[in-house]
N, C-alpha and C positions, 0 to 999 in steps of 0.2 A: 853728492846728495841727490841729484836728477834720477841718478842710474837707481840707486835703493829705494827712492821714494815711487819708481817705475815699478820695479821688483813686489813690493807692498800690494803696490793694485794688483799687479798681475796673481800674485798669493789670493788677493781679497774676493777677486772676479773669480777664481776655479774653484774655493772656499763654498761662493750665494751657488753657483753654478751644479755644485754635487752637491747641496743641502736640497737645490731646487726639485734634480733628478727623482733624492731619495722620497721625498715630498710626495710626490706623483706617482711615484712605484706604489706605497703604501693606500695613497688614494685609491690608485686599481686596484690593490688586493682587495680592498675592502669593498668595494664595487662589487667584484666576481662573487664575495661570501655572501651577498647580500643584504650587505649594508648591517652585518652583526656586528661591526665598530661602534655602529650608531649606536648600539643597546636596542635596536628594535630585530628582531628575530624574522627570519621570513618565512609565512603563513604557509603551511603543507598545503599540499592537494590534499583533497576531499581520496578516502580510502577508496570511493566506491567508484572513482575517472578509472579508466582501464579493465575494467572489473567484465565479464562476458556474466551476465544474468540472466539464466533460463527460466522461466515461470508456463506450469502445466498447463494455465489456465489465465484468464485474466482477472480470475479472483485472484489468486497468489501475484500476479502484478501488479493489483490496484493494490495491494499490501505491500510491497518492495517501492513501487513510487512515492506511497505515503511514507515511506520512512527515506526517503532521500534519493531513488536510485532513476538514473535518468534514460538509460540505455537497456532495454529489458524486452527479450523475445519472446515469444509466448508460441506453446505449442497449438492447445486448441484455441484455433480463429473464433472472435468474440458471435454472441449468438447463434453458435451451436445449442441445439437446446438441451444436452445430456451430457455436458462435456466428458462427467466419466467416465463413459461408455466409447468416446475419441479412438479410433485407432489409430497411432501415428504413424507417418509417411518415413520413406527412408529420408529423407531430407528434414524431417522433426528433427529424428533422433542423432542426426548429422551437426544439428545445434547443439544437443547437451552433450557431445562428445567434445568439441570444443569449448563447454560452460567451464567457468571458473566454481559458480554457483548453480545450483539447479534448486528450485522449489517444487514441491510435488506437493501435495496431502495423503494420506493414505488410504483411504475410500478410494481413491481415482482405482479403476479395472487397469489403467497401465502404467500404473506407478513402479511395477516390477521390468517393465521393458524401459521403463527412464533410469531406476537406478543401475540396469545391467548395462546401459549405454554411455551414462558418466565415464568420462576419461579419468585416469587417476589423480587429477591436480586436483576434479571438481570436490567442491563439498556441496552435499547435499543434505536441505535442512527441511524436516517434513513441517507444514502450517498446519495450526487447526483452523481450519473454513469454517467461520463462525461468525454473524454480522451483529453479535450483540458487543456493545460498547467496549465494555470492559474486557472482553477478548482480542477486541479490535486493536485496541491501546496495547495490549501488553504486547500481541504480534508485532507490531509495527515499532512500537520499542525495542523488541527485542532483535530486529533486522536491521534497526539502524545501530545497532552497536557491534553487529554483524559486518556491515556493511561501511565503518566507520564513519557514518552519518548521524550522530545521535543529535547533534544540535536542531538537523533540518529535522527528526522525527517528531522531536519535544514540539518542535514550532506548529507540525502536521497536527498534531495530538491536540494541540493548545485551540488552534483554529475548527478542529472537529467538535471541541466540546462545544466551542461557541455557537455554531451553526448548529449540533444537535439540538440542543437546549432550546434554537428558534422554532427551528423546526419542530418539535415536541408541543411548543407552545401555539403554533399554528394550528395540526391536527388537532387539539383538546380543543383549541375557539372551534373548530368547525363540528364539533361533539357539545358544542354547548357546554364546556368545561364537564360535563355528566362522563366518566368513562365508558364506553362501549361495551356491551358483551360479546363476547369474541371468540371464535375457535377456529383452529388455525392447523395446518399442516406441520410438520412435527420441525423440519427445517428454515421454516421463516416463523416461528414462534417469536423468533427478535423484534419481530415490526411492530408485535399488538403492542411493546411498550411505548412506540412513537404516537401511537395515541392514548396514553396512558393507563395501558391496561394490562390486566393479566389474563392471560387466557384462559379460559371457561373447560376447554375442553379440547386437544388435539387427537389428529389422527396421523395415518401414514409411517413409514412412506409409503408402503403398500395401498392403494385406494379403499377407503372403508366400507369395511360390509356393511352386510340390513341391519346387522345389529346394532353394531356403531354407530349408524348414520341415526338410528333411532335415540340411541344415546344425546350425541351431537343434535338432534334437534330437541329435545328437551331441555337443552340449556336457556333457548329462543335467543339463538343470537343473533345480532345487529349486525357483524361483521363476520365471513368466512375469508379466511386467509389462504390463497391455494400458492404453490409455487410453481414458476414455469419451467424450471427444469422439469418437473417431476407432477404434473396435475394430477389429482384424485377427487378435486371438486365437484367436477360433473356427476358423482353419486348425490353430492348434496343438493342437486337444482332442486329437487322440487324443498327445500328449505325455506322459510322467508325469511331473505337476508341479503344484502349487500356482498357481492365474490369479488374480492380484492388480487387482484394475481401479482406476488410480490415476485421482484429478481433479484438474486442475491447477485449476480456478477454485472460487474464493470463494463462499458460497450470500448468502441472501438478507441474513447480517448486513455481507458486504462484510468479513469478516475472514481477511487472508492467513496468519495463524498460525496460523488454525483449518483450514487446509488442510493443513499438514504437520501438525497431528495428528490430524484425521480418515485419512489416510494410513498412520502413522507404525501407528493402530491394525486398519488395515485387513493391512499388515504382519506386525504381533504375533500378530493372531487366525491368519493364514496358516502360520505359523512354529507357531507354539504347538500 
């Protein structure tokens, strides 16, 4: 009885002992999957980690950050004042040969030496460079779905209307809620809406003639809107009116939000 009833344990101990093994094995696998035993799935990387994104310009970056993307070269160095006009260096075009992605616009003078220098992985997707809202939004939507960031786009988007909308609301207090009359260079026409206006009357890009400028001053506007890429205002000095010099591009943080309110307060001080 001693001898079987030894026999017993000894069955019962190798029995708990490979139950225990099998126990632990199964634990690791499911460790190593990421924990998909648990019914909780493990969250991908974000599409856009790994991703080499080339931007012409840091308008086309300050539209690739807004929609999610955190690693982003830019050819022309911020505050060139003509970036289209940019020649690029062999060391530029040594970055888009390596881009997975490249943004250009098609205005830019050397959009045709960035697309001949794309390597063949990159895709290259032309923006429209446009600071009015609702262009802003779709670009930036549309690069985060690109970019497989759309959740961080929506959040960008969601946070710009809010800040526009302050912003908007400030310019108009500093207008005495009265809209401005306004005429504007043909490229930042987006701003006169931050003070809630439409504009009266554009010129440019070319600098306007005697004619024009006669034109444009018949309006009697409150507000000239010049842009610095591209100035024509200085025909209007002798005008009376307030020269607002708007920038459409991004400086060195590559932030497009901080472009409508470096504006927004360029505006205010004008008005005020």
């Amino acid at each position: 009885m001693i001898t079987l009833h030894r026999l017993r344990l000894v069955v019962a101990t190798a029995t708990a002992t490979a139950t225990a093994t099998a126990t632990a094995a199964v634990a690791l696998a499911t460790a190593a999957c990421g924990g998909e035993q648990s019914g909780t799935a493990a969250t991908p990387a974000a599409t856009v980690e790994g991703l080499k994104i080339v931007a012409a310009s840091s308008w086309e970056a300050g539209f690739a950050r807004a929609a999610g993307a955190t690693d982003v070269a830019v050819i022309v160095p911020p505050g060139v004042q003509h970036a289209p006009d940019y020649d690029p260096k062999p060391s530029d075009l040594a970055k888009v040969a390596q881009a997975d992605i490249v943004l250009y616009a098609d205005f830019e003078g050397f959009a045709g030496k960035i697309k001949d220098a794309a390597g063949s992985k990159a895709k290259l997707i032309a923006l429209t460079l446009d600071n009015t809202p609702a262009t802003v939004k779709s670009e930036v939507q549309r690069l985060g779905a690109e970019f497989g960031t759309a959740d961080a786009a929506t959040k960008w988007i969601d946070s710009f209307d809010t800040e526009y909308a302050a912003l908007k609301q400030k310019v108009s207090a500093a207008a005495g809620g009265t809209p401005p009359v306004v005429v504007t260079q043909a490229f930042v026409a987006w701003a006169a809406d931050l003070a809630g206006a439409t504009p009266a009357g554009t010129y440019g890009p070319q600098p306007p003639t005697a004619s024009q400028v006669s034109e444009l001053a018949a309006k009697k506007p409150q507000l000239i809107l010049d842009n610095s890429a591209m100035p024509g205002g200085d025909a209007l000095a002798n005008v009376d009116a307030e020269r607002v010099v708007i920038d459409n591009f991004p400086g060195q943080g590559l932030d497009l939000l901080e472009v409508f309110q470096r504006n927004a307060d360029a505006l205010t001080a004008a008005l005020s």
